[in-house]
Backbone as numpy.savetxt, mean C-alpha at the origin, in Angstrom:
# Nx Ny Nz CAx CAy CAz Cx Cy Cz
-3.52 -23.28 22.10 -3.53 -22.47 20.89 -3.19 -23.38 19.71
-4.12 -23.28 18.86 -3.60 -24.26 17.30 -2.47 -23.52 16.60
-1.80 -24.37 15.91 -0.93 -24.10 14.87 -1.30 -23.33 13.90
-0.70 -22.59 13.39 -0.71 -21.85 12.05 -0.82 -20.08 12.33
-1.18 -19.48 11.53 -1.54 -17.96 11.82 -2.18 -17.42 12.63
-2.06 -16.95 13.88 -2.93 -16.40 14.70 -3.82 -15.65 14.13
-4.75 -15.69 14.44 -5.76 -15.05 13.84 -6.63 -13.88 14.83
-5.92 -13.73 16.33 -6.41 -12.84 17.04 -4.86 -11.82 17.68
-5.73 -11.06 18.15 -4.20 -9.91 18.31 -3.29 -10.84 19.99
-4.45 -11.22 20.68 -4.29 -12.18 21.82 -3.19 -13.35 21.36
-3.79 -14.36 20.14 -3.00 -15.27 20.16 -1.54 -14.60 19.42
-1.84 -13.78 18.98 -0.42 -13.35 18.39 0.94 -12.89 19.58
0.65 -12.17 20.08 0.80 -11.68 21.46 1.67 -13.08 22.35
0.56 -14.19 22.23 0.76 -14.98 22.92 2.12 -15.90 22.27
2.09 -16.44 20.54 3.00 -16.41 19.81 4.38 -15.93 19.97
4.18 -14.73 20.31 5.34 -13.85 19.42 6.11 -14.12 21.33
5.29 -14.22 22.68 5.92 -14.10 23.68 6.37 -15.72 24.12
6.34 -16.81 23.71 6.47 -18.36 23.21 8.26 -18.54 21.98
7.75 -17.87 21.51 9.30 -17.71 20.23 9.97 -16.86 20.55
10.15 -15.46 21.33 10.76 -14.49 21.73 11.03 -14.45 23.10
10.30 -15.10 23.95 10.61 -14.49 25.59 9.82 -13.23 26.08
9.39 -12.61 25.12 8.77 -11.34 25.74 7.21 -11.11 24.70
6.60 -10.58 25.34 5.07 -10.08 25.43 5.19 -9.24 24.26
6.38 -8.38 24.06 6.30 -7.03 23.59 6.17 -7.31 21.71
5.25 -7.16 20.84 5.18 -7.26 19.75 5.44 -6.11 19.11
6.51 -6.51 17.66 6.80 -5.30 17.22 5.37 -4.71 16.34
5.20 -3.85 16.09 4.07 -2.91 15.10 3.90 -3.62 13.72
2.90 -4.11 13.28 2.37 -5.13 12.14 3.14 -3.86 11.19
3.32 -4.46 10.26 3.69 -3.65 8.73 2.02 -3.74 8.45
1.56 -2.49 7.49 0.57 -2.08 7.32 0.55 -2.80 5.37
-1.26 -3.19 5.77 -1.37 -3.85 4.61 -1.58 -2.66 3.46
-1.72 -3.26 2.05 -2.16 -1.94 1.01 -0.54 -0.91 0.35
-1.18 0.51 0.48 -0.76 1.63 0.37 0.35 1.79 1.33
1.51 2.44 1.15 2.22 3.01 1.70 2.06 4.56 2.28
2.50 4.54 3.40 1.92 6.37 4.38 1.94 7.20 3.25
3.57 7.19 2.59 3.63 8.25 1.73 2.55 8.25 0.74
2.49 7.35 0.04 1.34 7.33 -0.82 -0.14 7.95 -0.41
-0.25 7.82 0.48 -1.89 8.20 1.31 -1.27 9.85 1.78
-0.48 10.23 2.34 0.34 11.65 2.61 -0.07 12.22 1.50
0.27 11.85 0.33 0.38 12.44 -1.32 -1.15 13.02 -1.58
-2.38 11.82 -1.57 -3.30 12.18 -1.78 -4.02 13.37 -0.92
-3.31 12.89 0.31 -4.05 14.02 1.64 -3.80 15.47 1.30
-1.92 15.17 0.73 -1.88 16.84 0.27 -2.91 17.71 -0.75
-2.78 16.29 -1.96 -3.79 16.88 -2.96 -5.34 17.33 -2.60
-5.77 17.02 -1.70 -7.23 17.24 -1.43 -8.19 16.31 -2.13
-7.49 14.71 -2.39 -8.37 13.57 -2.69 -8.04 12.28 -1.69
-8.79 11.64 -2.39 -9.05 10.81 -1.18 -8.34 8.87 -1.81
-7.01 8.41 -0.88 -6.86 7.34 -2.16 -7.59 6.39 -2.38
-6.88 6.16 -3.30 -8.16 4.47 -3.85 -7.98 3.51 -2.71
-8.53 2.91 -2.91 -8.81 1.90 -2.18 -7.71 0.25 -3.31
-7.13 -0.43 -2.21 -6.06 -1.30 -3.18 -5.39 -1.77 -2.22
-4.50 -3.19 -2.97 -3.52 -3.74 -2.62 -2.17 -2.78 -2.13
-1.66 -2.11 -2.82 -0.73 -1.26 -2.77 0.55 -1.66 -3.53
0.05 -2.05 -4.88 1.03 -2.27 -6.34 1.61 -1.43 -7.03
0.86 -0.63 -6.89 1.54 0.64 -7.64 2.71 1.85 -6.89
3.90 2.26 -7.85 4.57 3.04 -6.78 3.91 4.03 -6.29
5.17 5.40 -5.75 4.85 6.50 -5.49 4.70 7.52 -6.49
5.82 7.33 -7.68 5.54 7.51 -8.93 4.58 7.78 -9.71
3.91 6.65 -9.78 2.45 6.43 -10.59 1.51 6.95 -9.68
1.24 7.12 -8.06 0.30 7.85 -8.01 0.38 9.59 -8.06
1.85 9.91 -8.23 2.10 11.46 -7.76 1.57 11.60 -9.67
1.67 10.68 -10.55 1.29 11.25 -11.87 -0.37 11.33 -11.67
-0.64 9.96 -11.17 -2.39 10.11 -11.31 -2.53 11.57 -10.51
-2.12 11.88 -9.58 -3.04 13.30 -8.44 -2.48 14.36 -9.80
-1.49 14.36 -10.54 -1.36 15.62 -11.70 -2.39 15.66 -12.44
-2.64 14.74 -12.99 -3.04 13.77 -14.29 -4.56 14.33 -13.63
-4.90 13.82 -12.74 -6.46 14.33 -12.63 -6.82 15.48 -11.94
-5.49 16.42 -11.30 -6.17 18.04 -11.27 -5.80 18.64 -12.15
-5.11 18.18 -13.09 -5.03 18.82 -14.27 -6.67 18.57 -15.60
-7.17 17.81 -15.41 -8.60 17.34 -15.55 -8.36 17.44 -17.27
-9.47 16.71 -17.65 -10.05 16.67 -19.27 -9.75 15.32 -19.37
-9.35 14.05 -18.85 -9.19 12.99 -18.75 -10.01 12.12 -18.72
-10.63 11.14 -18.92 -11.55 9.96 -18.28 -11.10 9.02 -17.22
-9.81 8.91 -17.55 -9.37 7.95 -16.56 -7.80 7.74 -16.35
-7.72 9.26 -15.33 -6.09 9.17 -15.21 -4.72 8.08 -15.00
-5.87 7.00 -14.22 -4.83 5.54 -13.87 -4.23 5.09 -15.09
-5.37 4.80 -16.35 -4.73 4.03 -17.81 -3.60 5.07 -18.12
-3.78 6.91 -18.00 -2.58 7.44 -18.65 -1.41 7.46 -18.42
-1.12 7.14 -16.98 -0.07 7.01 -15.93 0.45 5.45 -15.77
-0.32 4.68 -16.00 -0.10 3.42 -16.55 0.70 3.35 -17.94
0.16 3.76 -18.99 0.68 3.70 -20.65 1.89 4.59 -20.20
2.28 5.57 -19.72 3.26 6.77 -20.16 4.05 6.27 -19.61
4.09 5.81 -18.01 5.49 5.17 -17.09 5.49 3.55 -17.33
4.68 3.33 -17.71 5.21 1.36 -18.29 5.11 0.66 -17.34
5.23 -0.74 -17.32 5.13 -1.27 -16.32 6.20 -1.22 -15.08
7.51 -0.92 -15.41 8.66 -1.04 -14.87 8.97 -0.24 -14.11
7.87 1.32 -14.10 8.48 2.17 -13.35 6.82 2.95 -12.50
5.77 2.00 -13.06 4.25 1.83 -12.45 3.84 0.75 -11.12
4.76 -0.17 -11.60 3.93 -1.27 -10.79 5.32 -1.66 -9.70
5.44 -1.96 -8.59 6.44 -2.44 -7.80 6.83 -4.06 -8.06
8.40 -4.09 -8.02 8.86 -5.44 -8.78 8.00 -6.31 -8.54
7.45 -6.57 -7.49 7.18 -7.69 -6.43 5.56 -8.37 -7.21
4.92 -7.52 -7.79 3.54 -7.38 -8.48 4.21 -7.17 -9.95
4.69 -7.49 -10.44 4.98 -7.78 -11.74 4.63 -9.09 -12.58
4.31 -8.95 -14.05 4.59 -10.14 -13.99 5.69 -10.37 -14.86
């Protein structure tokens, strides 16, 4: 097996039982969106964006208002401008 990032679920497996002693791999953290975040939209009856997963829970529970409340063009910029960056975007994705 080469060095660096496994790049198959096999070599990972194989990795993680090499540095640990055991086979048993814990559950990948999920890339993107957070459950809750995707939960939120499911309640609303939309479907989420598609993304990194920068934005809080915050900013999307305004966007699902923001656009069933409708007459908008583009609920992300309003929920963006109104909560700022500080309380829109997660520290980590800041700049």
């Amino acid at each position: 097996m080469p060095f660096g990032i496994p790049k198959t679920e096999n070599e990972r497996q194989e990795t993680h039982k090499i540095v640990y002693g055991t086979s048993k791999v814990p559950r990948r953290r999920g890339k993107g969106m957070s459950e809750a975040i995707r939960k939120e939209y499911r309640k609303a009856g939309m479907k989420a964006p598609d993304g990194k997963g920068i934005h809080t829970l915050r900013f999307h529970k305004c966007v699902i208002r923001v656009s069933q409340k409708g007459g908008v063009k583009n609920p992300y910029a309003v929920c963006m401008s109104s909560l700022g960056a500080e309380k829109a975007v997660k520290a980590g994705h800041r700049r």
